[in-house]
C-alpha positions as CSV (number, residue, x, y, z in Angstrom):
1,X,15.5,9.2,-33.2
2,X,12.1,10.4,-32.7
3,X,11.5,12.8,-29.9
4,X,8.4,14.5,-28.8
5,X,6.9,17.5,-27.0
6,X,7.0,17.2,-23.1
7,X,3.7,16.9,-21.7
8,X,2.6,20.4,-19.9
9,X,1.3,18.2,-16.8
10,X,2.4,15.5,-15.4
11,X,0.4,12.1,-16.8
12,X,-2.0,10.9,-14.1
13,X,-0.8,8.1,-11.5
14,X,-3.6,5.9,-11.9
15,X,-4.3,5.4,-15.7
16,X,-8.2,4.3,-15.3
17,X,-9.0,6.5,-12.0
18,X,-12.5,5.1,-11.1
19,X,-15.6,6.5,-11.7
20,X,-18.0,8.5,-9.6
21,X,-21.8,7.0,-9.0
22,X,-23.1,10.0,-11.2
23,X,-20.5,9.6,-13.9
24,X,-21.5,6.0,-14.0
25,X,-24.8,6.6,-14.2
26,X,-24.3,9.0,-17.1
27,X,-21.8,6.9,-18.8
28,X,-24.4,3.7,-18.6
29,X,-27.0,5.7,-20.1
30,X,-25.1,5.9,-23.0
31,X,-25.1,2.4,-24.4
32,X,-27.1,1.8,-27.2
33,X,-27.5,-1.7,-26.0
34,X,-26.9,-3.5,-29.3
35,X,-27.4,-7.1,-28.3
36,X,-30.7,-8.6,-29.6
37,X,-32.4,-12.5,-29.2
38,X,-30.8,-13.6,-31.9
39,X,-26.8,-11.7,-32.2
40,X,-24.1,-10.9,-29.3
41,X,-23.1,-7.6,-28.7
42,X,-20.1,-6.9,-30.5
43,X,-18.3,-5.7,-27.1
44,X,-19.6,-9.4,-25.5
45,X,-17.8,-11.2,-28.8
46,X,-14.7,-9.5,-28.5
47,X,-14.3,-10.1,-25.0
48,X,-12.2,-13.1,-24.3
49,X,-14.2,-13.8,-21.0
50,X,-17.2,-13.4,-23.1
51,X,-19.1,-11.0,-20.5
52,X,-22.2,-10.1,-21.4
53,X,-21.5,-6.2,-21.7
54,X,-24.8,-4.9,-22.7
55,X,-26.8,-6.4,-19.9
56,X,-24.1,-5.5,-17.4
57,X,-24.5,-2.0,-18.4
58,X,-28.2,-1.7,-18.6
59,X,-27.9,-3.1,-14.9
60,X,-25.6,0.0,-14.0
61,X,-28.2,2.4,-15.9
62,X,-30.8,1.3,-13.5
63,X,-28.6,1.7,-10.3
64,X,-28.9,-2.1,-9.9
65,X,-25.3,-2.5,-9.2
66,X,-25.7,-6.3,-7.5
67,X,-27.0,-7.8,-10.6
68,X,-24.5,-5.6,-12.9
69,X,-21.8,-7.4,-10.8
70,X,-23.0,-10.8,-10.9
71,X,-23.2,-10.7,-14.6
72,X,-19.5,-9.8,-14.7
73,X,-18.3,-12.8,-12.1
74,X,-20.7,-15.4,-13.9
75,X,-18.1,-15.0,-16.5
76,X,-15.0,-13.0,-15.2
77,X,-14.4,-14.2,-11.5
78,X,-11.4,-12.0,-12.1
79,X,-13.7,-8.7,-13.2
80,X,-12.0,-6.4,-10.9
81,X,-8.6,-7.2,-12.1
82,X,-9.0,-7.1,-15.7
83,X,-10.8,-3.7,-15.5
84,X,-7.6,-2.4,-14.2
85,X,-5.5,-4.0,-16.8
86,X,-7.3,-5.5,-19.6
87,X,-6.7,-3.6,-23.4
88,X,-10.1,-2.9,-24.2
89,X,-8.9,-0.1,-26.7
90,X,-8.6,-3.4,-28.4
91,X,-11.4,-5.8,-27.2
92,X,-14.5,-4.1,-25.7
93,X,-14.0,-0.6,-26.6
94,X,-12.4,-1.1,-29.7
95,X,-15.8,-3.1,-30.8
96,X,-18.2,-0.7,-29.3
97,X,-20.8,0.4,-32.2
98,X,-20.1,3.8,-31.1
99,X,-16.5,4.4,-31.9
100,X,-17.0,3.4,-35.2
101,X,-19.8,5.6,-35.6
102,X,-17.1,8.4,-35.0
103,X,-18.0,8.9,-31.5
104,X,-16.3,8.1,-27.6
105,X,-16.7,4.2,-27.1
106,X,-18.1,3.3,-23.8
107,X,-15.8,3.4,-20.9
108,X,-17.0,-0.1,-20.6
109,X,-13.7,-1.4,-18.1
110,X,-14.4,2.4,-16.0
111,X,-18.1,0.5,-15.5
112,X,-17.2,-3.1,-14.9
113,X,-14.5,-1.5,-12.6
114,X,-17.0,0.3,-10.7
115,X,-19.6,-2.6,-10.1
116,X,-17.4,-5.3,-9.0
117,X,-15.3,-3.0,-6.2
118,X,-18.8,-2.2,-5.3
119,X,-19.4,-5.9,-4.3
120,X,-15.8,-6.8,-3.4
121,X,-15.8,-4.5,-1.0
122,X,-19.1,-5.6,0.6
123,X,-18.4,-9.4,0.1
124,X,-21.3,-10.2,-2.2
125,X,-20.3,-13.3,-3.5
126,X,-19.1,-14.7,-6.6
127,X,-21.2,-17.5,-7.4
128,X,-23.3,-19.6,-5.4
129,X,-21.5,-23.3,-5.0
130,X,-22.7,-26.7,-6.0
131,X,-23.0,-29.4,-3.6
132,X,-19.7,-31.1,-3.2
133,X,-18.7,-33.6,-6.1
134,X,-16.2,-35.3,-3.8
135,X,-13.3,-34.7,-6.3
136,X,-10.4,-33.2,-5.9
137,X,-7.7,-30.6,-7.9
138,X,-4.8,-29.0,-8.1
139,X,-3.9,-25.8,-9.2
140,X,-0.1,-25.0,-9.4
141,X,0.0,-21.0,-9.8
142,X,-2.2,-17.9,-8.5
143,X,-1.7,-16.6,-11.7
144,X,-5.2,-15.1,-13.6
145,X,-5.4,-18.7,-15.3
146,X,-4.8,-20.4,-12.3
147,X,-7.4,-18.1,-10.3
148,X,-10.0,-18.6,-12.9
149,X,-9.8,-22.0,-12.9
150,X,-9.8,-22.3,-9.4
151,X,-13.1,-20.2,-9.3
152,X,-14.4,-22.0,-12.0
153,X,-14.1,-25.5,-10.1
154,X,-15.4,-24.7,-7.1
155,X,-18.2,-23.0,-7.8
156,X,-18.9,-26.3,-9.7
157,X,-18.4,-28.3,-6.1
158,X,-14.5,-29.4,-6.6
159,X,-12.2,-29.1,-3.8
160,X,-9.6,-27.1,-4.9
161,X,-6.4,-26.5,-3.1
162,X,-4.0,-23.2,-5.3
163,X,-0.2,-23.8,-4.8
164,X,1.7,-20.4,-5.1
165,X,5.5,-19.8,-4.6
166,X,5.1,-16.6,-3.0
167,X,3.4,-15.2,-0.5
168,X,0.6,-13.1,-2.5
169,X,-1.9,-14.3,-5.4
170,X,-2.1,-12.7,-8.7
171,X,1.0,-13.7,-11.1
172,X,1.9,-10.9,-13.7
173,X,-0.9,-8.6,-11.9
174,X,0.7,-8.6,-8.9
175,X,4.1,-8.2,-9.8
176,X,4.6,-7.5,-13.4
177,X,2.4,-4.6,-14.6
178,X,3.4,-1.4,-13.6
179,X,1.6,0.2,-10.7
180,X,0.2,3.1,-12.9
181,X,-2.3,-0.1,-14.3
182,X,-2.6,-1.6,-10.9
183,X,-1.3,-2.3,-7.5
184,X,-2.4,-4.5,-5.4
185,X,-6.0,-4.0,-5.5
186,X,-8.4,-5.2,-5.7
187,X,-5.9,-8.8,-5.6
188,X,-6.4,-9.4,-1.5
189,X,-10.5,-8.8,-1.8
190,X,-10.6,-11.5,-4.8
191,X,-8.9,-13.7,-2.8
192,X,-10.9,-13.3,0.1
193,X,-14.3,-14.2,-1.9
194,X,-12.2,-16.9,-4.1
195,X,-12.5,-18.6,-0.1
196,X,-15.6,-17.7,0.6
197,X,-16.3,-20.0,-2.8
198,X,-14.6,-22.8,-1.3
199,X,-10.4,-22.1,-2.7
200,X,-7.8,-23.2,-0.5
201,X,-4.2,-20.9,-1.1
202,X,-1.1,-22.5,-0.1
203,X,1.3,-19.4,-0.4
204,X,5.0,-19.5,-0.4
205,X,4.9,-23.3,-0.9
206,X,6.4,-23.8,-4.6
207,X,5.4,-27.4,-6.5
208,X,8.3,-28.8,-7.5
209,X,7.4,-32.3,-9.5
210,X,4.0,-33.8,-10.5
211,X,4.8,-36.7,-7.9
212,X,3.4,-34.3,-4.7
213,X,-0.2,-33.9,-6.3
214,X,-0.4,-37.8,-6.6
215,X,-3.5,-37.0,-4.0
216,X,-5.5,-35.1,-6.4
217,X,-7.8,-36.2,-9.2
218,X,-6.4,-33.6,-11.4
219,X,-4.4,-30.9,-11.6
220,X,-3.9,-27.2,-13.6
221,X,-0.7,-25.7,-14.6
222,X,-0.5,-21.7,-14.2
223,X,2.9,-21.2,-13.9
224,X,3.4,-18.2,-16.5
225,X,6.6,-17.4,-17.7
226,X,10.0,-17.6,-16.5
227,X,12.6,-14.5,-15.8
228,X,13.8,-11.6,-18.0
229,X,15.5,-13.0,-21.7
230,X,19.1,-11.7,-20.4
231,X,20.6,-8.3,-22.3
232,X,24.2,-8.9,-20.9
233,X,26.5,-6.1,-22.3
234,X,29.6,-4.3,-20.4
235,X,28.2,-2.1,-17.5
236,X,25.5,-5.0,-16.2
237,X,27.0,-4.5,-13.1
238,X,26.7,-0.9,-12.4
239,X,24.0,0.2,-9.9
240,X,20.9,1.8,-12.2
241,X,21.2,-1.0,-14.9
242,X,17.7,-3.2,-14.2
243,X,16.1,-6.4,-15.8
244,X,12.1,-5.1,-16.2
245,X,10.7,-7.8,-13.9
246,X,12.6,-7.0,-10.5
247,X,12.3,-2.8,-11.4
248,X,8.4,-3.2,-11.9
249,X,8.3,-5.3,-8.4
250,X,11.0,-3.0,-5.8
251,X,8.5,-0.2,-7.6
252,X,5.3,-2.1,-6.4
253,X,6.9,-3.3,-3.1
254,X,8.2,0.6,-2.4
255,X,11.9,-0.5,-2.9
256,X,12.8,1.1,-5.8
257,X,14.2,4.8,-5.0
258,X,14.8,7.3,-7.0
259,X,15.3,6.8,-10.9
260,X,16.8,10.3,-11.4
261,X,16.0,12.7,-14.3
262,X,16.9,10.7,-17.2
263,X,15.8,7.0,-17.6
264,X,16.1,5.0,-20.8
265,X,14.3,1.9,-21.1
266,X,15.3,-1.5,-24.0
267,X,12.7,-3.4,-26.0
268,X,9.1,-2.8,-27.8
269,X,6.9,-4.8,-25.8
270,X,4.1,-4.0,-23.6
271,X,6.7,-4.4,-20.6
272,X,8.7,-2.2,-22.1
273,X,5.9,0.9,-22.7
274,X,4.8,0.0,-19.5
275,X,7.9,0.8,-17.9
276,X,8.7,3.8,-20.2
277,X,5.4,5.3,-19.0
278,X,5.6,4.5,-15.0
279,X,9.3,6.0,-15.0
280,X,7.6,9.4,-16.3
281,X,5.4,9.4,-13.2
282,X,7.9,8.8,-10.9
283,X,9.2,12.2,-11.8
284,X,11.8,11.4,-14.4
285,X,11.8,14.2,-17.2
286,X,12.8,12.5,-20.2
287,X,12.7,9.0,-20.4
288,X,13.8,7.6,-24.0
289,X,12.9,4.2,-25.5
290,X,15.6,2.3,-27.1
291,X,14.1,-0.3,-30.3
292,X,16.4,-1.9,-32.7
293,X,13.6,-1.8,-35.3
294,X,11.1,0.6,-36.6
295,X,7.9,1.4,-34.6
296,X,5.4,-0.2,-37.4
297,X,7.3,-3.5,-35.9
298,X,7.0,-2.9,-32.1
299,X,4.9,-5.5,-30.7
300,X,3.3,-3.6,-28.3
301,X,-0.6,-2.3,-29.1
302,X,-0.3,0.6,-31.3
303,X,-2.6,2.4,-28.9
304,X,0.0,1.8,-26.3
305,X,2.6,3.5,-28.0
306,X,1.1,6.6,-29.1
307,X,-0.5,7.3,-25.6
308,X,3.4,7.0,-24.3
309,X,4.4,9.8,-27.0
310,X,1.7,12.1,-25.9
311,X,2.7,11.4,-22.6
312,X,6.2,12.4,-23.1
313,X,8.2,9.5,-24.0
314,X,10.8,9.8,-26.6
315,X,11.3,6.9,-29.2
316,X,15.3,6.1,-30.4
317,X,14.2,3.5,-33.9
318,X,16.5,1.3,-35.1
319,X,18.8,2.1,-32.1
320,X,21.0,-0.8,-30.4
321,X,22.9,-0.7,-27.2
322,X,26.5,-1.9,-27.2
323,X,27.2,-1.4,-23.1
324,X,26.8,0.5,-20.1
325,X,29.0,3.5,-19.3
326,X,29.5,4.8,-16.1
327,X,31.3,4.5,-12.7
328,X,29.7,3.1,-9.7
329,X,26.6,4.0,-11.4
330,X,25.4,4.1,-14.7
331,X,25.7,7.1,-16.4
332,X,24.7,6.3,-20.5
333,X,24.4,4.0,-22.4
334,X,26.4,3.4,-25.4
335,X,24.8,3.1,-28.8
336,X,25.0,2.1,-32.5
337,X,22.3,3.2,-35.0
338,X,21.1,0.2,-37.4
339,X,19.6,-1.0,-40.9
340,X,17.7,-3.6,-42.1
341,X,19.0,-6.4,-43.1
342,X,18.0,-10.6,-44.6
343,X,14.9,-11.4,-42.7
344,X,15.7,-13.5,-39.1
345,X,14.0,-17.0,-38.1
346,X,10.5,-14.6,-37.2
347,X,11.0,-13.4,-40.5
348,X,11.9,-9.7,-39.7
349,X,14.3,-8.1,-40.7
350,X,17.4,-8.3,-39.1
351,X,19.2,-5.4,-37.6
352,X,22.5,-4.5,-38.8
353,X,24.5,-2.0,-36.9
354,X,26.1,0.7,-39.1
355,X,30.0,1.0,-38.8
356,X,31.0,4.5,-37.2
357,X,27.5,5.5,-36.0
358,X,28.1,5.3,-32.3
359,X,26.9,8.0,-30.2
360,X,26.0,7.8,-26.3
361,X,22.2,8.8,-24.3
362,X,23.2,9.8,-20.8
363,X,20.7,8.0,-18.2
364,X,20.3,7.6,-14.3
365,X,18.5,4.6,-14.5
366,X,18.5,2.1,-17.5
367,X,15.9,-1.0,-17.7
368,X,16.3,-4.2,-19.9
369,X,12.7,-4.7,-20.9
370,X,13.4,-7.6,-24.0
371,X,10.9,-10.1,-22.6
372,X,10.7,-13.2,-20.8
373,X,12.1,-16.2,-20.8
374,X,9.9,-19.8,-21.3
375,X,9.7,-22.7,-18.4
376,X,11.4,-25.6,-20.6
377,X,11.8,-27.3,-17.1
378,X,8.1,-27.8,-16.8
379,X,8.3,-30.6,-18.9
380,X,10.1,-33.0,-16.3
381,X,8.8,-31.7,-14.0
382,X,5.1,-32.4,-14.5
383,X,5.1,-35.6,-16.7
384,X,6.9,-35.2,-19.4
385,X,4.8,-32.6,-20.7
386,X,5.4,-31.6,-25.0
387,X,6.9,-28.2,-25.4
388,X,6.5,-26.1,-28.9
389,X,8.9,-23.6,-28.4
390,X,9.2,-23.1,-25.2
391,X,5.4,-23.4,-24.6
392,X,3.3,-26.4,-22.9
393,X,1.4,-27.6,-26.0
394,X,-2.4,-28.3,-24.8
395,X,-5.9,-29.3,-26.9
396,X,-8.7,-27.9,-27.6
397,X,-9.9,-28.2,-24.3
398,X,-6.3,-27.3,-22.0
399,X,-5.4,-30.6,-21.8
400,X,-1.7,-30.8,-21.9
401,X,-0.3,-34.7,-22.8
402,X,-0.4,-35.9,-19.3
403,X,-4.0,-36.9,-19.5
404,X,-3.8,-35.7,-15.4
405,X,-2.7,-32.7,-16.5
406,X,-4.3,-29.1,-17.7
407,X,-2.6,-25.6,-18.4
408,X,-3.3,-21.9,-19.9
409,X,-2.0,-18.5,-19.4
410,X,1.4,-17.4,-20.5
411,X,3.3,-20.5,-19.8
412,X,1.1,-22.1,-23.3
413,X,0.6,-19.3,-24.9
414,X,4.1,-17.5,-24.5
415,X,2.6,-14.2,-22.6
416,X,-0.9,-12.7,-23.6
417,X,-3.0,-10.5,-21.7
418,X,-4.8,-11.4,-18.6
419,X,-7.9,-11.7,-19.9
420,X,-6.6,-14.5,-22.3
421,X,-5.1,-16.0,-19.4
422,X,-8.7,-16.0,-17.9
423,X,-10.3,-17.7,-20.8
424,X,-8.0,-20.4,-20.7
425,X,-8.3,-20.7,-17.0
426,X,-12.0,-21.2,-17.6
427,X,-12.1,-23.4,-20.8
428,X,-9.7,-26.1,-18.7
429,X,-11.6,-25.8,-15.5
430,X,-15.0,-26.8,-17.9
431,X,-12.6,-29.9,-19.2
432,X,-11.8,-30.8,-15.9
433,X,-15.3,-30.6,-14.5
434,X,-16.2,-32.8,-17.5
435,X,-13.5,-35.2,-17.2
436,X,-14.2,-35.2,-13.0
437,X,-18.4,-35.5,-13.1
């Protein structure tokens, strides 16, 4: 087990708090602008969204905040959420000229965050519509992929109507990642200027077969992925024991209570650090992550991981639970210390627990963070759809085998970040409008 120092101060609630005007203003005036007639910025070509960083910037630099925003929604109609949530330590940032230069990268999401709230909140909007093509489509999830390609199609004259199960857009954004990342903000003002473009939302009404979008000329799939992958081990049932999914949403819906002083958290995914790290700063004092591998074999971002540590999450490698312990409520969890062993069907190395290693980590609360499950179901019921996997298998261009039919986001890709879900959004809304015009 690795265990670190606990943090003197308490880690801040917000993880990007915004930016003041002045602080922007510096902060702008630091880019070196590197773009030129002939070569992309390297922040622009490791954006998925492909915004055009350096001239969003400059914008800022001049106090010319309107145009700095429009540059972000010509290509990001979601800009305001992926500031929040997007991991440029390993996009944007991570390309800037500066930090490999040895020096701070821009705080380019702290400035994209600053000029879309600006307009958001004074309802500038996001593009300025074509004349209407007469078409029409459907987009089954208010998901990022399914927002984007909403956007996308209107602003190119399409009707587009956005079926949603529940009663609030954004998918993973809105329910999924932890409120330290983002709440619901700046979710409701997209929405509102995703009308104003010419999106209609049909909340809480769920799309259950291809046969009731027969009225529309074609349709995108933004589903996302399907509930926790189940951990079931003795002591499910005892209050304190979580699945990631419904702790992250009572936390974001203000349902959740207290998690007591001690919180351990299972898995080594993004879900999982994101967790480990809210618990912390809902007053927990030691929170301990649970992997039944080694940390060079955590798929979460690196950065991720080491920003927990020096946050004051402790790290239990090649550590396996065997069951709940408790009564009522949980009170540890029971665990078995493992090896390596033949490679698995990933090809990793496959966990072996060791005979007569058992020990116990007491815990208040205990969340199952392993991953999620895929949507096999889709298949039937949207066409007969091929699967890879789990996954919807699309083209080049997001078209799925239903020639009627388009997808992106995690539901093909099997969970990525939001900006990925937005570039597929957008690459399949361009099919579309191709396929439509």
């Amino acid at each position: 087990m690795s265990v670190t120092v606990e943090p003197s101060v308490s880690p801040p609630a917000e993880l990007r708090p915004p930016l003041s005007h002045d602080e922007v203003m510096i902060e702008a005036d630091r880019c070196l602008a590197c773009r030129g007639p002939y070569a992309v910025a390297p922040c622009t070509l490791a954006c998925p969204a492909q915004v055009d960083v350096p001239v969003f910037i400059d914008a800022l630099a001049s106090d010319d905040v309107l145009t700095a925003a429009q540059t972000i929604f010509a290509e990001n109609i979601l800009g305001g959420t992926c500031a929040r949530v997007c991991p440029v330590e390993v996009l944007c940032e991570g390309a800037c000229v500066l930090a490999h230069e040895g020096e701070k990268p821009i705080q380019i999401a702290a400035l994209q965050r600053f000029a879309t709230d600006w307009a958001l909140v004074r309802e500038v909007p996001l593009r300025n519509a074509a004349a209407p093509t007469g078409r029409s489509v459907a987009v089954v999830g208010a998901g990022p992929a399914g927002l984007a390609c909403a956007g996308e199609l209107a602003a190119r004259g399409h009707a587009v109507t956005v079926f949603e199960a529940r009663e609030e857009i954004g998918g993973l954004a809105r329910y999924a990642i932890a409120p330290y990342r983002i709440q619901r903000a700046p979710l409701p003002s997209e929405q509102r200027a995703l009308e104003a473009l010419g999106v209609r939302f049909r909340l809480a009404e769920p799309v259950f077969c291809i046969d009731q979008l027969a009225d529309y000329d074609a349709v995108f799939l933004g589903l996302g992925l399907g509930d926790d992958v189940p951990l079931e081990l003795p002591g499910d049932e005892l209050a304190g024991v979580w699945e990631s999914l419904p702790f992250i949403e009572a936390l974001k819906d203000g349902r959740l209570g207290e998690v007591g002083d001690r919180v351990i958290v299972i898995g080594g995914g993004n879900t999982a650090i994101d967790v480990a790290r809210e618990s912390l700063r809902l007053g927990a004092a030691h929170v301990t992550l649970v992997y039944r591998r080694t940390r060079a074999e955590m798929p979460a971002y690196a950065f991720e991981v080491d920003e927990a540590e020096e946050e004051g999450v402790r790290f239990a490698w090649r550590t396996l639970p065997v069951r709940f312990l408790g009564v009522d409520r949980v009170s540890a969890v029971e665990c078995v210390s493992v090896r390596r062993g033949p490679p698995d069907a990933s090809g990793r190395r496959r966990p072996v627990p060791v005979p007569g290693s058992e020990f116990d980590l007491r815990a208040d609360t205990v969340v199952k963070a392993i991953g999620q499950r895929p949507r096999p179901e889709v298949s039937g019921r949207f066409g007969g759809l091929e699967l890879e996997h789990g996954n919807v298998v699309i083209d080049d261009e997001g078209r799925t085998t239903n020639h009627r039919v388009f997808a992106g986001g995690d539901a093909v890709n099997g969970g990525a970040s939001v900006v990925e879900a937005v570039r597929q959004g957008k690459r399949a809304a361009l099919a579309i409008d191709r396929s439509l015009t």
